[in-house]
C-alpha positions in Angstrom: 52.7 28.6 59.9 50.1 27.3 57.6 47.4 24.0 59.2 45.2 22.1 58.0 42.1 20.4 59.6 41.2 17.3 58.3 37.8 16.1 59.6 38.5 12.2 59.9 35.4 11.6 62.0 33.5 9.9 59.0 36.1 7.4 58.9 37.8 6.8 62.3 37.9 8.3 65.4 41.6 8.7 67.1 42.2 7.3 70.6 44.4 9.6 72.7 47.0 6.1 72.0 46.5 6.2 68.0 47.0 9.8 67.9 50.1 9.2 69.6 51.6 6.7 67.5 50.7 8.8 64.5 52.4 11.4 66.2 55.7 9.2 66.6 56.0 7.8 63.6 55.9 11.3 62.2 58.1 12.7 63.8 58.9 15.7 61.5 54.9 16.3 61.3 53.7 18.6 64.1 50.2 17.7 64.8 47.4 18.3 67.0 44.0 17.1 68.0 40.8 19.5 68.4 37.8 18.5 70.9 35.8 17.2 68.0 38.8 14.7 66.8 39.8 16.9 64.0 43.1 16.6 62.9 45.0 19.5 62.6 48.4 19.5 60.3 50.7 22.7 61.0 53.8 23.5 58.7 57.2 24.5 60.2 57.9 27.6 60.8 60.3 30.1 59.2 63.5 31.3 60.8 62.2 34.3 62.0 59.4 32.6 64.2 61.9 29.5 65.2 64.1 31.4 66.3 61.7 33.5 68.3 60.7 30.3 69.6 63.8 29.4 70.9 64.5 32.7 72.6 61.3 32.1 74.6 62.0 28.8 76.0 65.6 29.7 76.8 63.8 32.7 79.2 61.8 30.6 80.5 63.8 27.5 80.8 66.5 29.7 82.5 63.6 30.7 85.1 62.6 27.5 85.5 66.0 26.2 86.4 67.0 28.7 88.9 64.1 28.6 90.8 63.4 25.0 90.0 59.6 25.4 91.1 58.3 23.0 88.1 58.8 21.4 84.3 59.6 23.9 80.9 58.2 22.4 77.6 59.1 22.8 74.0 56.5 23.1 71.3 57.3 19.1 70.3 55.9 18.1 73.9 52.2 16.8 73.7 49.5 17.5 76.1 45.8 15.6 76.3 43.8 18.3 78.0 40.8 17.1 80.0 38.0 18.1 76.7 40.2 15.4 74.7 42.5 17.7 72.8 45.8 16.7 72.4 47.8 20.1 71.9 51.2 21.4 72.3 51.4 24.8 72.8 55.0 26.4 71.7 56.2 27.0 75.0 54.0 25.6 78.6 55.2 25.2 82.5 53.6 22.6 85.0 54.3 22.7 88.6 57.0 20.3 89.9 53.6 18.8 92.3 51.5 18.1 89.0 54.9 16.4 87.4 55.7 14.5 90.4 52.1 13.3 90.5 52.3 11.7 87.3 53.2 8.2 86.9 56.5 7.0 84.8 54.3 6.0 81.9 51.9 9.5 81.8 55.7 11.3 81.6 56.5 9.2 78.6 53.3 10.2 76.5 50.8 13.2 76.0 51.0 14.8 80.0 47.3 13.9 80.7 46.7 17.4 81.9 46.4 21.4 80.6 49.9 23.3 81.5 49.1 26.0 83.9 51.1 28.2 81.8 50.7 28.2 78.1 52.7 30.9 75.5 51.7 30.9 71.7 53.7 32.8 69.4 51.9 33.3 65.8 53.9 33.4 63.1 53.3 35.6 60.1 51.1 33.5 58.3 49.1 32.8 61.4 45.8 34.3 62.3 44.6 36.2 65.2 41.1 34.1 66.0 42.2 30.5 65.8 45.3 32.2 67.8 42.7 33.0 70.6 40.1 30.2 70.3 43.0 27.9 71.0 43.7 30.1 74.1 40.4 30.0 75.3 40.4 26.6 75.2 43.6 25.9 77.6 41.9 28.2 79.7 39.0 26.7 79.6 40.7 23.6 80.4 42.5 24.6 83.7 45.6 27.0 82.2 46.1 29.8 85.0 48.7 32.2 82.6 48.8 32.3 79.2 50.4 34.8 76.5 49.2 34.6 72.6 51.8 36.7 71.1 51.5 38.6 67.9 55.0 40.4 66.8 53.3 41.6 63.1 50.9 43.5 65.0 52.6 44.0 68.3 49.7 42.8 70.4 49.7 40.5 73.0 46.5 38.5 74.9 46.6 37.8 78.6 44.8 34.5 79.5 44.1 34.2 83.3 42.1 32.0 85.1 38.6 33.1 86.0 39.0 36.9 84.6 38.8 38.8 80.9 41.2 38.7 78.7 43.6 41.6 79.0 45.1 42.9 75.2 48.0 44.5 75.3 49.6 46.8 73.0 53.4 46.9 72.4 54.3 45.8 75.9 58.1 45.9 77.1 57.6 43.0 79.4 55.7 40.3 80.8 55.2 39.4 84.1 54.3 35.5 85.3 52.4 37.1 87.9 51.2 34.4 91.1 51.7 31.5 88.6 55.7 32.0 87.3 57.0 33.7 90.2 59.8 36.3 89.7 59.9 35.2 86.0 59.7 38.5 83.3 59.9 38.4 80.2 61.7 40.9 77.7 59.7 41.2 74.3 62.4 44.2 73.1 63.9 41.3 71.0 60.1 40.1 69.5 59.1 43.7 68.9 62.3 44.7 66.7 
C-alpha cells in the first residue's frame, strides 16, 4: 500500500468533525490523521494483502462472537486516539465496557478512544518503520496488544502495554494473552 502525507497545516487545520466529513464523502479514499494534522492518503491494497485482511478479521471476529467479551473492527472503522490522531488500524478490539460507555452519537463517528488491541498487516509495498512508529503510537495512546505483521519478511512485533517490544521471527501462532482471552491466532496461512 503506497501513502501520502500531505502537510495541510499552512492552510487549514482539520477538526476531528472536518476530518470526518472528508472522510465520508470519500468513501473509497482510506485516510488517516497524524498527531501533527498531517494528512495521510493510503492506496488499496492488492489481493494478496486484502485477502489477508479478511482472513484476520474473520479469526478474530469468530473469537469475538463466541465469547462475546467486546466489539471486532474492520480497517474502514475510524478511531480519534487521545494525541488527536484519527487512525484505523486494519483489524482493533475494544472491550464490550468501553463500547457500552460510549454514547449513541461517539458509536456513529471516529470511537473517541485507542482500541486495546490493534493488528497491522503491511503489505508488500509497505515499510517496516512507519509500520512501528504507528505502533508505538497506539501504544503510547492506551493499546494493551498489538501485532505489526510483516509476511515478506516473516517477522512480527509485539506491542504490550508498559514492556519492550518483543520481535518475533516466523511464529506459528499468536496468542491474545490477558487482553483477547482464549483467542490464537494461526499465521500458517500468512507465512505460505
Amino acid at each position: 500500500m503506497t501513502t501520502t502525507t500531505l502537510n495541510l497545516n499552512p492552510i487549514i487545520q482539520l477538526s476531528k468533525e472536518q476530518f470526518y466529513t472528508l472522510c465520508a464523502i470519500n468513501p473509497d479514499t482510506k485516510l488517516e490523521l497524524n498527531a501533527n494534522g498531517e494528512l495521510i492518503v493510503m492506496s488499496p491494497t492488492g489481493g494478496e494483502t486484502s485477502a489477508w485482511n479478511a482472513e484476520l478479521i474473520i479469526d478474530l471476529g469468530v473469537w469475538n462472537r463466541q465469547t462475546g467479551l467486546g466489539k471486532t473492527f474492520d480497517s474502514s472503522g475510524g478511531f480519534a486516539l487521545p494525541n488527536g490522531a484519527q487512525r484505523s488500524p486494519d483489524v482493533a478490539w475494544i472491550p464490550l465496557e468501553k463500547w457500552n460507555a460510549l454514547t449513541t452519537e461517539e458509536k456513529k463517528g471516529f470511537l473517541p478512544l485507542c482500541p486495546d488491541f490493534v493488528m497491522e498487516l503491511l503489505s508488500p509495498s509497505d515499510s517496516w518503520k512507519p509500520g512501528t512508529e504507528k505502533m508505538e503510537e497506539y501504544k503510547e495512546n492506551g493499546c494493551r496488544l498489538g501485532w505489526l505483521i510483516e509476511p515478506r519478511n516473516k517477522r512480527v512485533a509485539i506491542y504490550r502495554a508498559k514492556q519492550a517490544v518483543e520481535i518475533l521471527e516466523a511464529p506459528k501462532f499468536l496468542s491474545g494473552e490477558d487482553v483477547l482471552k482464549g483467542f490464537h491466532l494461526n499465521l500458517a496461512k500468512i507465512w505460505r
